[in-house]
Every structure is written in C-alpha cells, then in structure tokens.
C-alpha positions as CSV (number, residue, x, y, z in Angstrom):
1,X,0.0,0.0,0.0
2,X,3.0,2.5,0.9
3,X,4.6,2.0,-2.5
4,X,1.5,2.4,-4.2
5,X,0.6,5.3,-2.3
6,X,3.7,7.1,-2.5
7,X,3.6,6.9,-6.9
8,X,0.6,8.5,-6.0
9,X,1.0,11.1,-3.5
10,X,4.3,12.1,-5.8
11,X,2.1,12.2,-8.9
12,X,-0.5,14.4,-7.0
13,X,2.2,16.9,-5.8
14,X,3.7,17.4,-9.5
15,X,0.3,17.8,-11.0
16,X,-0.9,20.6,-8.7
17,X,0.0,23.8,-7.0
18,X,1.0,23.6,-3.4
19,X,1.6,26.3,-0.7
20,X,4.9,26.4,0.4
21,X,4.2,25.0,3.7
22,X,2.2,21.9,2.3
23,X,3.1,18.4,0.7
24,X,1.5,15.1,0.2
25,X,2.4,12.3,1.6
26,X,1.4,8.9,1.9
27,X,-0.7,7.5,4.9
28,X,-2.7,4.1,5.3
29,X,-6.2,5.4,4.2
30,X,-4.3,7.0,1.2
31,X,-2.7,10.5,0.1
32,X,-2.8,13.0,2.4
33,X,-1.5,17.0,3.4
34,X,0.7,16.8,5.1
35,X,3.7,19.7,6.0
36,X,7.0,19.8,5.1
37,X,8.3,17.3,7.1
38,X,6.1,14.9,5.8
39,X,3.9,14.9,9.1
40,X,0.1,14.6,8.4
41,X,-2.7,17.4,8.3
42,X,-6.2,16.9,9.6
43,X,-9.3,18.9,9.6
44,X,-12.2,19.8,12.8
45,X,-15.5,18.9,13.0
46,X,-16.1,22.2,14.7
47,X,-14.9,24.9,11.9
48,X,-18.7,24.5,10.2
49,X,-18.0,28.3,9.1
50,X,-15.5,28.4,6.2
51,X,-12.6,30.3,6.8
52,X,-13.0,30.4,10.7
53,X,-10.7,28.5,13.2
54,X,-12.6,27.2,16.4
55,X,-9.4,25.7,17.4
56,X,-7.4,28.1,19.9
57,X,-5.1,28.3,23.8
58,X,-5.7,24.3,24.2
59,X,-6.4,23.2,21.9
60,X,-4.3,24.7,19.2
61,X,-1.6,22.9,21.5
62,X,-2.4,19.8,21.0
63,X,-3.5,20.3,17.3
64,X,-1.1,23.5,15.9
65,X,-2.3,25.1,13.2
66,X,-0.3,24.9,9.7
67,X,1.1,28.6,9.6
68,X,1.7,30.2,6.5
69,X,4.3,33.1,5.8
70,X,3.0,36.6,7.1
71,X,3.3,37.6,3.0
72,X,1.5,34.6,1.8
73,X,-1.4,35.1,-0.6
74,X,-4.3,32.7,-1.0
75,X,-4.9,31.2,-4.7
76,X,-7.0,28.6,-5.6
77,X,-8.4,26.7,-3.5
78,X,-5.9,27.9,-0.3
79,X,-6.8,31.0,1.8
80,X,-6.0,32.0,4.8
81,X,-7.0,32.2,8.5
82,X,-5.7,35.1,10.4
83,X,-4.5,33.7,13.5
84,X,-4.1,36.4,17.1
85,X,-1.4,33.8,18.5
86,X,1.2,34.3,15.5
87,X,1.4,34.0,11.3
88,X,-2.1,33.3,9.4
89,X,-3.1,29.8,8.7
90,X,-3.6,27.6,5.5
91,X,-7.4,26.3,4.8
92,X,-8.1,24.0,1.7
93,X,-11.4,24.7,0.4
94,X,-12.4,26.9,3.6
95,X,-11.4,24.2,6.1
96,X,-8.1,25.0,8.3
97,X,-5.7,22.5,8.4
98,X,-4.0,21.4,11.3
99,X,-1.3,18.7,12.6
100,X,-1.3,16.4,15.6
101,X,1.4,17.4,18.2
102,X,1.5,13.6,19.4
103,X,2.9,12.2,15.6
104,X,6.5,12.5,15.3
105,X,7.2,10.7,12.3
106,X,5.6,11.2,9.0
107,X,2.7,9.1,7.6
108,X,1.4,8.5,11.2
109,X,-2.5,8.8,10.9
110,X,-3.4,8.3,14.6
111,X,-5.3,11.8,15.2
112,X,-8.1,10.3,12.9
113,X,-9.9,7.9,15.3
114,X,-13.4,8.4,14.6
115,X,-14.1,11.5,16.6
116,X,-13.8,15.2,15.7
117,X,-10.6,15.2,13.9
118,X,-10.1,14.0,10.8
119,X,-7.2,13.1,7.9
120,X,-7.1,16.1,5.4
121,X,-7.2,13.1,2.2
122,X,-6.1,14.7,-1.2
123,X,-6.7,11.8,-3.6
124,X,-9.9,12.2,-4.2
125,X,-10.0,15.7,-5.2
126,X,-7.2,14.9,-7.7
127,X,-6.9,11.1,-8.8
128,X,-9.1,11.4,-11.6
129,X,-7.6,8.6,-13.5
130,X,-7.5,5.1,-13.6
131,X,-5.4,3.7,-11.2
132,X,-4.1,0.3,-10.1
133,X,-2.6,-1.7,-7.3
134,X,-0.4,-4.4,-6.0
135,X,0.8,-5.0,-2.6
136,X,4.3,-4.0,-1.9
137,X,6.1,-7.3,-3.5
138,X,3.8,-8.5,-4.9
139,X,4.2,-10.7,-8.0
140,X,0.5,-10.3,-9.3
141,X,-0.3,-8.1,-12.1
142,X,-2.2,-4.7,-10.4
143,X,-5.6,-5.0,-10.6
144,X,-7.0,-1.4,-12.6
145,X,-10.1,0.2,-11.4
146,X,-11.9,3.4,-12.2
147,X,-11.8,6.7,-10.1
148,X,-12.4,5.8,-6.9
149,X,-11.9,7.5,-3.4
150,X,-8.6,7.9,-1.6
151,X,-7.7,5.1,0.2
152,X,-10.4,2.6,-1.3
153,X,-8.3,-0.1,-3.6
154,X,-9.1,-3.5,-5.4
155,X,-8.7,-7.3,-4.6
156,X,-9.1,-10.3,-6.6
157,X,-11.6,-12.6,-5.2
158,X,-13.8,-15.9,-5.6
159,X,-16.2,-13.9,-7.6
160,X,-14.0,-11.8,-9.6
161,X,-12.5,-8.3,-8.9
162,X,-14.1,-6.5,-6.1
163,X,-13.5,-3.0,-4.2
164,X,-11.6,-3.1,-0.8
165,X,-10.9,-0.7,1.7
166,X,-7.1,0.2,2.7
167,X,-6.5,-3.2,4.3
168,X,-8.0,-5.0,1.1
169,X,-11.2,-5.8,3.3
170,X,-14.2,-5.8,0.5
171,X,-16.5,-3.8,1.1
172,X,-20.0,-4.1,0.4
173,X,-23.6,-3.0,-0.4
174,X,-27.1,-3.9,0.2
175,X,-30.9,-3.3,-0.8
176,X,-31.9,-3.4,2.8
177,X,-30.9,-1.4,5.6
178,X,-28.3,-3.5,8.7
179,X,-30.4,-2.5,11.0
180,X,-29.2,-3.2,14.6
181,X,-25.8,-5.1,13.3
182,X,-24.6,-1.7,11.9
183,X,-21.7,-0.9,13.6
184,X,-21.1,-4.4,14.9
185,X,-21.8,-7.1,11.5
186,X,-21.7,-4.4,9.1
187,X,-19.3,-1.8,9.5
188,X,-19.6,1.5,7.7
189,X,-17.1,2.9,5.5
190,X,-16.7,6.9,7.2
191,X,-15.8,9.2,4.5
192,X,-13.4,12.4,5.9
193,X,-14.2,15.6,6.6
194,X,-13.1,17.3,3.3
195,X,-14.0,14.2,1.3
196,X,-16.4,14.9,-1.8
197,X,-17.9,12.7,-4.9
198,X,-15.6,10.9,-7.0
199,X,-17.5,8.8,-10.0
200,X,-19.7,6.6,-8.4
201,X,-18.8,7.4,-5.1
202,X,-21.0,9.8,-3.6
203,X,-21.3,10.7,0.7
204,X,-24.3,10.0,2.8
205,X,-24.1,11.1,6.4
206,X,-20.5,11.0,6.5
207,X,-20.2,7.6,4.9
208,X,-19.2,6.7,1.2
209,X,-22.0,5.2,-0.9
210,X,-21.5,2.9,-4.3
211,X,-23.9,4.0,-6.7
212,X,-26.3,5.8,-4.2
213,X,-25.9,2.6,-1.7
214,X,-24.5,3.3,1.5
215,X,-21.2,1.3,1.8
216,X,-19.7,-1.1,4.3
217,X,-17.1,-3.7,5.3
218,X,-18.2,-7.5,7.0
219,X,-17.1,-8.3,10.4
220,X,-16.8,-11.9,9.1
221,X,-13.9,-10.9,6.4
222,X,-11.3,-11.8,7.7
223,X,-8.4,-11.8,4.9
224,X,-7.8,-10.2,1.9
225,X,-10.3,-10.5,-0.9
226,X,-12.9,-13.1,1.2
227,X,-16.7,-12.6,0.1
228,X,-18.0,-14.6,3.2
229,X,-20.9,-12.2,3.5
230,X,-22.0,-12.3,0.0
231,X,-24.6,-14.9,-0.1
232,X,-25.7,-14.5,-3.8
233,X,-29.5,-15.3,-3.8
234,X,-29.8,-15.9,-0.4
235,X,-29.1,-12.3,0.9
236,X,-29.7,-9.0,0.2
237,X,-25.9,-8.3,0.7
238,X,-23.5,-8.3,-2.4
239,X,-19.3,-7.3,-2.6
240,X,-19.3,-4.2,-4.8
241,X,-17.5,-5.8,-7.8
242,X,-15.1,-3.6,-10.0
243,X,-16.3,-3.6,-13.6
C-alpha cells in the first residue's frame, strides 16, 4: 500500500500547486496533506463556518495550526485564517488544516480515530484517472479500477475483482438497511471531513455510498479479498464488484 501510495502522492504533488508550507504524503487510508516534514494534516469537525478556526489556547496545543508566511497570498483553492497567537493559517477549500502534536514521524495517521478530527485526504480531489494496485512485493499483475476515493483499492476474489478498503477488506452494499448489526456485523465505510464525490462514489451522512448505496465492510472478512458475507441469492448483501 506504501509503495502504491507514495507513486501516488508524488504524482498528486507534480500535477498541482501547493503552498509552500504543504506536501502530500502517503498515509494508510491513502494521500494526504501533510507539512513539510512529511507529518500529516487533519481537519475539525467544529470549523462548520469556512474560513473560521474554532481551534485556539488548548487546543491549538495539542492540534497546531499549519502557519503560512506573514506575505503569503491565497490562490485557488488555499486562503488564509488570520490567527491572534502568530502567522495566518492555510485552509483547503475553507477548512483549516492542522497537525497532531502527538505524531512525530511522517505518515502516522493516529489523530483520525473516529471522533472530531479527521485526515485532510487529497486523492480524491485529484486522482481522476485510472489507477491500479499491487501490494508492496507483490508478483501479481495490479488489478486497474476506475476513479475511486482515496484510500479505497481492489482485490481479486472468488467472484472476480471487487472493491476493498485500505486493508484490502471488501467492502459491500445492500438493498436493505443493517439495521441493529450496523456498527457491529456491518461496518460502515466513514468518509473524511473534506472528502467529496468521485464517480460513483457519492457521501451519505458521513459515509461513502456505491452507486447511491450506503457502503460497508463485514465483520466476518477476515483476509484479503474473502466474500463470506455475500450470499448470492440468499441475501440481500452483495461485494461491490469492479467492472
């Protein structure tokens, strides 16, 4: 995943324009800002107003904002927050970015457990190609897939090529809600923060949906590429296969 993920996070960086202060660099759920030493960016729940940092004294400790030179100018889709404990601060599309004082080394993803904080992904704004993948030593040819969200990848399985999450888990659909085994059967695929539409992939409620579907990963999986919860006729659950 690291191998495939770095062709892509250097691809990403010599296709588009970056502020000074910002790179992209590989994490397990896929591309992501990061600063210049690599270390990864994340976004806040709480800045619902674009352009507006909720995050100060405290907090801004624990999560410090990515500063951008006092001359800097915003272009595209970078502006700036003006900041009254030092230099402004970069936002991508409106949302400030921030890093997470507790990683040290770069591609650490920790800060994005599930709560308020989440990993500033920049493949799926810009991966608009097809793409394949191959686990790092792998001798199998890369499976290719179309345009598909940042971190999301493909696996061969018993029923042909399906679509995986960043540990190769497939992931699934259904034409009936989980009802009380979401969360704990069926486990939904959370989409981030800054995360928007690529192809078929669309965002319900915070969670990526196939083809309008809401989308999500079997408990009962337990390796790479396994279908165990697809039951064919018998269920209303199918893997999302790659076409």
């Amino acid at each position: 995943m690291i191998g495939f993920a770095v062709l892509i996070g250097t691809a990403l960086a010599a296709d588009i324009a970056l502020p000074p202060e910002i790179t992209i660099h590989p994490t397990p759920p896929g591309p992501a800002f990061a600063d210049v030493n690599g270390l990864t960016l994340y976004v806040f729940d709480r800045d619902e107003e674009p352009n507006v940092s909720m995050c100060t004294g405290d907090c801004a400790t624990a999560w410090p904002p990515v500063r951008a030179s006092t001359d800097a100018k915003p272009f595209g889709d970078w502006t700036l927050v003006p900041r009254t404990d030092g230099a402004p601060q970069w936002t991508y599309r409106g949302k400030p970015l921030y890093r997470y004082a507790l990683e040290q080394k770069p591609g650490m993803a920790f800060g994005d457990g599930g709560g308020e904080w989440n990993l500033a992904l920049a493949s799926w704004q810009f991966l608009q190609r097809n793409t394949g993948r191959a686990a790092a030593g792998a001798k199998e040819e890369a499976l290719s897939f179309p345009p598909a969200p940042g971190g999301i990848t493909a696996q061969k399985s018993a029923q042909g090529a399906v679509y995986a999450d960043h540990l190769g888990m497939t992931l699934y659909v259904s034409d009936a809600d989980c009802g009380s085994t979401c969360g704990t059967e069926w486990l939904p695929l959370a989409a981030p923060m800054a995360a928007h539409a690529v192809g078929d992939w669309t965002i319900k409620s915070r969670q990526w949906a196939y083809l309008g579907k809401p989308v999500y990963r079997c408990a009962k999986d337990q390796a790479k590429g396994e279908t165990t919860c697809d039951l064919g006729a018998l269920g209303p659950w199918r893997a999302i296969k790659v076409d």
